[in-house]
N, C-alpha and C positions, 0 to 999 in steps of 0.2 A: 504494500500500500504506500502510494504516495505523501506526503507529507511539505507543507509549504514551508519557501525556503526559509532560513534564520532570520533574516534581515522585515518578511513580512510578518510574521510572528510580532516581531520586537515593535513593528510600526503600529500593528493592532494594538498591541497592549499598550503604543503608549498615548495611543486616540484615548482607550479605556482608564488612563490613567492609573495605571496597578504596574507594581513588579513581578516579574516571574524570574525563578533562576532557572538555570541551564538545564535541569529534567525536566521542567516544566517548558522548555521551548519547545521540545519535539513533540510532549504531549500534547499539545496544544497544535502543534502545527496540525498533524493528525486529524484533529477534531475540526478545525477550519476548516481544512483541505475538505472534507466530507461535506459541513455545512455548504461550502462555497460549490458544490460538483449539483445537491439537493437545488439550490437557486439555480443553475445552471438547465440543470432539465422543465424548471419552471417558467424557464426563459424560453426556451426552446417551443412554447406551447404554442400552437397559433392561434392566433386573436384575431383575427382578420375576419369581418363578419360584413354584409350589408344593411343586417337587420340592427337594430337599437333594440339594449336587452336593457327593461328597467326591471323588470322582472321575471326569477328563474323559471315561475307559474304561470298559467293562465289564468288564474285565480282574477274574478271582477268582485272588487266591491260590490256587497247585497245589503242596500238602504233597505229599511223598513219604515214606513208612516210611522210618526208616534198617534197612539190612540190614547186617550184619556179615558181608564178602567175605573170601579169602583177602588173603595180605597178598602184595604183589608183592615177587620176585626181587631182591637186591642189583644186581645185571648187568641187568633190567630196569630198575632204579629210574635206572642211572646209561648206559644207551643212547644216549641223548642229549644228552650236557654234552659241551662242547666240552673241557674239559678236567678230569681226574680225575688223582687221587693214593691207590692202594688202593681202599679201600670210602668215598672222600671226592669229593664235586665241587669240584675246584679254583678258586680264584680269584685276583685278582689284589688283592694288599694293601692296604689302602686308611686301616692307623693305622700311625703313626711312632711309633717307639724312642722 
């Protein structure tokens, strides 16, 4: 496996502003060297379309009318909370004195 040379290594890290010592150059080049090859094949991809892609779907926006419904029941509204106090859903306190 290829590995980028010493000199780009050094220039990377010192964009990064960090030191590395001398085992850490190769290690490193290594890991570049692969990053840099994965962007390479990304590059590679062709782009080249006549269409405008705003989106991956076909998916349309589905508006609905609003309609103005009855308004539901107190005793409905509060069926399902685990804990009520009158016409309130209880809960458990959560600001100090």
């Amino acid at each position: 496996m290829k590995s980028l040379p010493k000199e780009k290594v050094l220039y990377v890290a010192d964009l990064g502003k960090i030191s590395i010592s001398e085992d850490e150059i190769e290690k490193f080049g290594y890991g570049l060297k692969q990053i840099l090859d994965e962007i390479e094949k990304i590059n590679q991809v062709d782009l080249k379309t006549d269409e405008i892609l705003i989106s991956p779907t076909d998916n349309k926006n589905v508006y609905r009318d609003d309609e103005v419904l009855d308004m539901i029941t107190i005793e409905d509204a509060l069926k399902n909370a685990p804990k009520t106090k009158g016409n309130f859903v209880e809960v458990v306190r959560v600001v100090n004195d």
